[in-house]
N, C-alpha and C positions, 0 to 999 in steps of 0.2 A: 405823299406817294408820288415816286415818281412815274411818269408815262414816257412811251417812248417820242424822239422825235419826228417818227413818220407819223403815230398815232396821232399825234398833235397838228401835224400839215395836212392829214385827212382832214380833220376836224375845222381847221381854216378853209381848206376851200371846197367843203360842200355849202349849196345855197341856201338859206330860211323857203326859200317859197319849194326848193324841191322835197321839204322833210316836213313843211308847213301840215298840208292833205295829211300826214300818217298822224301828226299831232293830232289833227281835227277827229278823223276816224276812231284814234282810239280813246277819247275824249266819248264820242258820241255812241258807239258802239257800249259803253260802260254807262249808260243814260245822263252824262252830261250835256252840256250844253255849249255852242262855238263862241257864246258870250260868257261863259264864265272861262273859258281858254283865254278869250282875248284881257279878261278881268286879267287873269292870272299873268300874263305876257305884260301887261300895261303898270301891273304894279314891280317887275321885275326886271323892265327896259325906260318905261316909261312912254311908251309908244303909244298914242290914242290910237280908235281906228285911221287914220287917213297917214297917219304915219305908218302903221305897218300896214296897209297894201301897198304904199310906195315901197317899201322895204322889199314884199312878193312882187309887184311890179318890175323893179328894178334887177331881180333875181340876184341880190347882193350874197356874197358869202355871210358865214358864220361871220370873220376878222370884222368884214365890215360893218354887220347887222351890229355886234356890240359895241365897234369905236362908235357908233352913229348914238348906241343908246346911253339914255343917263342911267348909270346901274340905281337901285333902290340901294339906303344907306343899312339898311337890314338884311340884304342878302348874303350877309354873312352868319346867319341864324341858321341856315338855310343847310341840316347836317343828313347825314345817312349813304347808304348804302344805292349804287343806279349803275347799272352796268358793267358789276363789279368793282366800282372804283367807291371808295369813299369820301365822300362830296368834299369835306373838310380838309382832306390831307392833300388832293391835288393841287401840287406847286404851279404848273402853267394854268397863267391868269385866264387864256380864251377857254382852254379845255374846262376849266373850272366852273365860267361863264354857263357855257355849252351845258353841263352837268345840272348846272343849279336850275336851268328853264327846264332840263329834262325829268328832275328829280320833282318841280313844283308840276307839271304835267301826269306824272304817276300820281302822283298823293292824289290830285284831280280826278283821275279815272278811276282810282281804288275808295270812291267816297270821303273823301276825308273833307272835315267841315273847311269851308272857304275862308272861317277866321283864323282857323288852323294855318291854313294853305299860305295866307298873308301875313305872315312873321311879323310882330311887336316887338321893339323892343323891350 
């Protein structure tokens, strides 16, 4: 699928730490927990805690939040439906990036078991 090229330079330069908060809310609001987010972010960046508050600290974009992360070698498991788009067919690499944290963040909020959430190969 393709997206458009504005939709994609949106997605570049909004920050992790401005979208970070709405991640956490609705993670918590859905009786999760901001440790099983950060679970979910660290197996999908690679980010411990002290990396990603440097990350919110730094108020890096999206571009730069993902050159920074080691992607997981399984996040290509990682299929479905988020935002309309479907995770597997977006061509642009960051919008895709973008998609696949957003997509592991649903399944998170909507119960879905944590082995689940952390794709095997």
């Amino acid at each position: 699928m393709t997206t458009t090229p504005e939709h994609d330079a949106k997605i570049a330069s909004l920050t992790f730490a401005s979208v970070y908060p709405h991640y956490v809310k609705k993670v918590e609001t859905k009786g999760r927990t901001k440790e099983e987010l950060h679970q979910v972010i660290e197996w999908l960046t690679g980010f411990g805690e002290k990396e990603l508050q440097e990350q919110i600290d730094q108020k890096v974009t999206f571009d730069t939040f993902f050159q920074n992360a080691n992607l997981n070698p399984n996040a290509h498991l990682i299929t479905g439906v988020i935002c309309g788009y479907r995770v597997e067919e977006i061509e642009t690499l960051l919008t895709k990036q973008v998609r696949y944290l957003d997509k592991l963040i649903d399944e998170l909020a909507k119960g879905k078991k944590m082995e689940k959430i952390l794709r095997k190969a």
